[in-house]
ZAMARGU-4260 file (C-alpha; in steps of 0.2 Angstrom, whole numbers, plus 5000, padded with zeros to 4 digits):
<rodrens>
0) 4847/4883/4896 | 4840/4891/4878 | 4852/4885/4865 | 4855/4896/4848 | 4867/4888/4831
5) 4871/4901/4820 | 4882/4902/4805 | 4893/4916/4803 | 4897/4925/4786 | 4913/4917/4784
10) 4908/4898/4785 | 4911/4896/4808 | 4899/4890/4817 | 4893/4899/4833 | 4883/4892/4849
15) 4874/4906/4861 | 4869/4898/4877 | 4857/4908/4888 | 4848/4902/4905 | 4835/4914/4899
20) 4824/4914/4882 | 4834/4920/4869 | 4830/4934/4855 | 4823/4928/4840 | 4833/4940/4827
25) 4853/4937/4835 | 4864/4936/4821 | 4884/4929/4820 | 4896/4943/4813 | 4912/4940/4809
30) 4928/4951/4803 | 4926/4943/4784 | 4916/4938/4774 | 4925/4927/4766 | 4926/4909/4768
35) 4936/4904/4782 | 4947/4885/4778 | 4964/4884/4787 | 4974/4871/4784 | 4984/4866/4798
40) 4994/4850/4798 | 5002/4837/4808 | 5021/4829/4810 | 5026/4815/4820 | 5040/4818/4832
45) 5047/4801/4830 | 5060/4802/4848 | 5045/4808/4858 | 5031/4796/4851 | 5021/4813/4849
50) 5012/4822/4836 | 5018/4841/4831 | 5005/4853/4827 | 5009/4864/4813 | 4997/4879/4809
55) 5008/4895/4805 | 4993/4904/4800 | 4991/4907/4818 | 5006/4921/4815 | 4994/4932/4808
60) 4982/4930/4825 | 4976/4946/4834 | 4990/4952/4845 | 4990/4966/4859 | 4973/4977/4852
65) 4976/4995/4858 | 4973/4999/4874 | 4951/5001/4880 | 4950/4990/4866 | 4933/4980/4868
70) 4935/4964/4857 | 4914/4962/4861 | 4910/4980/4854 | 4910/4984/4835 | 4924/4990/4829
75) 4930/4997/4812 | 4946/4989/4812 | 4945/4976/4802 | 4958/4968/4813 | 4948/4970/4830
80) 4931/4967/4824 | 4918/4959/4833 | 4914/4941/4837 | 4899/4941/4844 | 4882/4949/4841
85) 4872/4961/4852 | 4859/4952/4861 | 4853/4943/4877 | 4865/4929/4877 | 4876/4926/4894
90) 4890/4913/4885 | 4896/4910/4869 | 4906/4899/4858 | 4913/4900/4839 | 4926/4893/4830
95) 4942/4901/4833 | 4948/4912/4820 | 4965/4904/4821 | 4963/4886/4825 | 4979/4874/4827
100) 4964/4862/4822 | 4951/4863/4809 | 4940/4852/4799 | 4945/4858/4785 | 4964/4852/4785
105) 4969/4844/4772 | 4984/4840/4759 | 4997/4839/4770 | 5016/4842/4766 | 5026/4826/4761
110) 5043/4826/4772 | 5053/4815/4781 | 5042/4810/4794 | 5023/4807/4795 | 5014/4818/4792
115) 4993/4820/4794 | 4980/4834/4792 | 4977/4844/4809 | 4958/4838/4808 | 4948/4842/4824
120) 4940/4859/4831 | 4945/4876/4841 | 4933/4883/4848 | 4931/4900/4858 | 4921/4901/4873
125) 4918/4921/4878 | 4909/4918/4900 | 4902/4936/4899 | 4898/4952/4888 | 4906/4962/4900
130) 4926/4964/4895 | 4930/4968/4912 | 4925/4954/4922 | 4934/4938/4924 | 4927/4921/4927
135) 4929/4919/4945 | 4920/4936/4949 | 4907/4930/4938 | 4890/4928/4949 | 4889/4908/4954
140) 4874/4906/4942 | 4885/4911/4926 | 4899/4901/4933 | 4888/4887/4934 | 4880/4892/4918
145) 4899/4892/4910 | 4902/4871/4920 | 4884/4868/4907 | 4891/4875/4892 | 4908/4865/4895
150) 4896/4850/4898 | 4888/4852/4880 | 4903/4854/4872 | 4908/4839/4877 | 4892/4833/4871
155) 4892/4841/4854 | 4912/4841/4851 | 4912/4820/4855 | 4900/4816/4843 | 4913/4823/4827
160) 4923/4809/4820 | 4937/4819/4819 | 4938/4823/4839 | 4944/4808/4850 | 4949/4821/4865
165) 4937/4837/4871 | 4949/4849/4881 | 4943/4864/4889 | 4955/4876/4895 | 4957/4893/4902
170) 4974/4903/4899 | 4973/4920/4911 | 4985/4934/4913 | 4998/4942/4902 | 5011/4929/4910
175) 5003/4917/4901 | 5004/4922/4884 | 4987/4931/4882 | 4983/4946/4872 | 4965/4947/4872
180) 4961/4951/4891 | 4940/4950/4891 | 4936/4936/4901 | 4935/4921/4888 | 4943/4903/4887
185) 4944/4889/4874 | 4941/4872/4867 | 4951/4860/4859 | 4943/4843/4849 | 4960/4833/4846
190) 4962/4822/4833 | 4969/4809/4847 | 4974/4809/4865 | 4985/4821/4869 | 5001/4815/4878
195) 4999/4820/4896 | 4980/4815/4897 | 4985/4800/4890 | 4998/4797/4902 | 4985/4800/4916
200) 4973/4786/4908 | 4986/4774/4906 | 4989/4777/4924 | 4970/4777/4930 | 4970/4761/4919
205) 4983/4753/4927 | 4978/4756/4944 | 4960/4751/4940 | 4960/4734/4934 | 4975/4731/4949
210) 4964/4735/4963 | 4943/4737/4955 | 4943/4757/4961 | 4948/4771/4953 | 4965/4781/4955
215) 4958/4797/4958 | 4943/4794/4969 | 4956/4784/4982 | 4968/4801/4979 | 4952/4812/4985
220) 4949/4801/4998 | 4965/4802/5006 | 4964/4822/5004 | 4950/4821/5015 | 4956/4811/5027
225) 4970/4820/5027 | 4961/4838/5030 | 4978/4847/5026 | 4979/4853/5011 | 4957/4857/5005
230) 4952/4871/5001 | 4935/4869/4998 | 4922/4853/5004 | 4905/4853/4996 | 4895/4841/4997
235) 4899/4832/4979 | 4915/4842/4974 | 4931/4844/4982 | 4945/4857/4978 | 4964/4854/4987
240) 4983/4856/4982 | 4986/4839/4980 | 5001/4828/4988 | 5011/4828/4971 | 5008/4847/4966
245) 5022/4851/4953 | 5017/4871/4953 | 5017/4879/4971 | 4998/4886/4973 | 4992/4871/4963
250) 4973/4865/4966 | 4962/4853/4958 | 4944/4854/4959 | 4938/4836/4958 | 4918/4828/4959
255) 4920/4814/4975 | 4911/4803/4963 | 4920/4793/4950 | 4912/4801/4933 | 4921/4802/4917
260) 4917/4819/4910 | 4907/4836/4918 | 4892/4830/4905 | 4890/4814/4917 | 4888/4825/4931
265) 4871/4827/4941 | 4863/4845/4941 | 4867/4844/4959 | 4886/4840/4957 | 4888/4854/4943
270) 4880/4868/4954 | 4895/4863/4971 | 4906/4860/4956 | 4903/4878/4952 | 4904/4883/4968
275) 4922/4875/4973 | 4927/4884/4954 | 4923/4901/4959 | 4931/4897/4977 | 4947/4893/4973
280) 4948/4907/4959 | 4941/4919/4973 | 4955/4914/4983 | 4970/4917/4971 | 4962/4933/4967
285) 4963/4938/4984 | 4982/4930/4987 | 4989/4944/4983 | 4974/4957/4981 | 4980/4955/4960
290) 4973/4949/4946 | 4977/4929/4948 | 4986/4925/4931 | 4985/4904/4929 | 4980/4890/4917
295) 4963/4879/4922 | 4962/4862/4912 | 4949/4850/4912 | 4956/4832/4911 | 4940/4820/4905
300) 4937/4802/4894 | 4942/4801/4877 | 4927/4802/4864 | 4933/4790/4857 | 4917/4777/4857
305) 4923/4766/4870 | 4918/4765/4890 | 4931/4772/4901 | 4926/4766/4919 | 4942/4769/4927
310) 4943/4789/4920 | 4938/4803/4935 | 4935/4820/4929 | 4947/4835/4936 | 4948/4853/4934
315) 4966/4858/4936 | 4976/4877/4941 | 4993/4879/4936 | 4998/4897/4943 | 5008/4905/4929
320) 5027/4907/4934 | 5031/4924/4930 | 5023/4931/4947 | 5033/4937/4964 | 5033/4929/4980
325) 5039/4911/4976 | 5035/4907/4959 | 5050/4902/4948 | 5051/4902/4930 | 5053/4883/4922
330) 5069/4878/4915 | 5080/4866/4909 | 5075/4852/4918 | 5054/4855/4918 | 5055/4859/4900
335) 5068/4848/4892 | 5066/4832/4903 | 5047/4834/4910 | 5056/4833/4927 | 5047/4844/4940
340) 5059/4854/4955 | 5045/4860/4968 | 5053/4876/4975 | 5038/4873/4990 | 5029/4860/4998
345) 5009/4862/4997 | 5008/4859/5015 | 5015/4873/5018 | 5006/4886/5003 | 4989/4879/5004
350) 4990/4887/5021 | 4989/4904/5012 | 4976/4900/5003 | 4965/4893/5019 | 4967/4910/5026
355) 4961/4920/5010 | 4942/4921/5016 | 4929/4922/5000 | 4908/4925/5001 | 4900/4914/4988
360) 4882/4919/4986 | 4871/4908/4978
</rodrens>
């Protein structure tokens, strides 16, 4: 994999990742040249033991561009112009425009509860040049190419003081909130463990030092003992609904073996970890012959400096909840209590997605 850093004109950074050679004269645009310094901040929400990030610059953010807008193509709208340069790259990833976190917060207010810099990163990560595509009809190579560039974000991203958590994400669809439909995710690098990652560990923790294995590698084995509810068996990843879904049409794409992060994994495990990935995306493409709209989140150790044995990277779907055919809007309860109501069992909607039949060429 060829590697380029660039610097845009406004001050962001800007990684192309190729498996091929990259051109020698690629160059980073940006809609400004001026120099780019938001300054989100942080408060303390002192009944949920959580931080608040605050960044209203974000209001400003690109919103709905016209229609046949391609965000990859020049444009003379200074509102809709270019990220990314022409060139050979397959993937690439530059600060966000609009971060909730950047490294150059700084001064926050002085109110009645804590308040902090929102110091970290938000990165962008576009999987193709071509606006049309999406990342599970991406060819297995690209997917796998797009699991690599994850891997060295971790990398990279981990080694900044001011990142303790590297969490790659996916929103997709309208239903989700997106407005920029070319097939991109992103990156956060929080400025501490966010709450339901560090609920999980706390958890993993737990259930580690109580019986010497980990919580997640006993959770895959009983998935595949159980048979039930898999969608996909490789030979070093599996993907299944799990026992506990709280979203109908929930999966989680999980390495058998007990690493903490997708940068731990072996060439091997990456290229089936590919392969389950485009599976399962396959398959909710092909639910409903739609667009799939869902959220992919990718759960992996803290950066913090400190061993985590007990951690086991996943890769987690959420179907977003404004689509027919059993999906339910979240309410009261899910929202304001963090109690889930399953409208389904995954017994019985894993068995829609085990009939959806998908070709993955290598």
């Amino acid at each position: 994999m060829d590697t380029r850093h660039l610097v845009k004109p406004d001050g962001r950074s800007m990684t192309l990742y190729s498996r091929g050679q990259l051109d020698g004269d690629l160059t980073a645009p940006s809609p400004s040249l001026d120099t780019h310094a938001p300054n989100p901040h942080l408060r303390w929400h002192p009944l949920r033991g959580e931080w608040i990030a605050f960044a209203a610059h974000r209001q400003h953010r690109t919103f709905l561009p016209p229609a046949g807008y391609n965000p990859l193509a020049p444009s003379s709208s200074k509102h809709y112009s270019t990220e990314v340069p022409s060139g050979n790259w397959e993937a690439a990833v530059f600060d966000n425009l609009f971060p909730t976190f950047a490294a150059t917060a700084d001064s926050p207010p002085h109110l009645d509860v804590r308040t902090e810099p929102a110091r970290g990163c938000c990165e962008v990560v576009v999987f193709t040049q071509d606006p049309s595509a999406s990342l599970g009809a991406l060819p297995l190579s690209r997917v796998e190419l797009i699991v690599d560039v994850w891997a060295d974000r971790y990398d990279v991203l981990g080694r900044r003081t001011d990142v303790l958590y590297v969490f790659p994400f996916e929103n997709r669809g309208v239903e989700v909130g997106v407005t920029l439909q070319h097939p991109h995710g992103q990156i956060y690098g929080y400025p501490f463990v966010p709450p339901v990652a560090a609920r999980a560990l706390a958890q993993e923790h737990l259930y580690y030092e109580q019986h010497g294995r980990g919580l997640v590698e006993d959770l895959v084995a009983a998935e595949v003992r159980n048979q039930g509810r898999l969608v996909f068996r490789g030979r070093d990843v599996v993907a299944f609904m799990p026992v506990c879904a709280r979203y109908a049409y929930e999966l989680w794409v999980v390495p058998y073996r007990r690493v903490p992060s997708l940068a731990a994994l072996t060439a091997a495990e990456r290229h089936d970890f590919a392969r389950a990935l485009k599976t399962v995306l396959l398959k909710y493409d092909a639910l409903w012959n739609r667009p799939f709209p869902y959220v992919l989140v990718i759960y992996q150790a803290p950066t913090d400096g400190v061993d985590h044995p007990d951690t086991h990277l996943r890769l987690e779907l959420y179907p977003a909840y404004r689509m027919p055919h059993r999906l339910k809007y979240l309410a009261g309860s899910e929202l304001g209590a963090g109690v889930f109501t399953a409208d389904t069992v995954p017994e019985d909607t894993v068995k829609e997605l085990q009939r959806v039949t998908v070709a993955v060429d290598d």
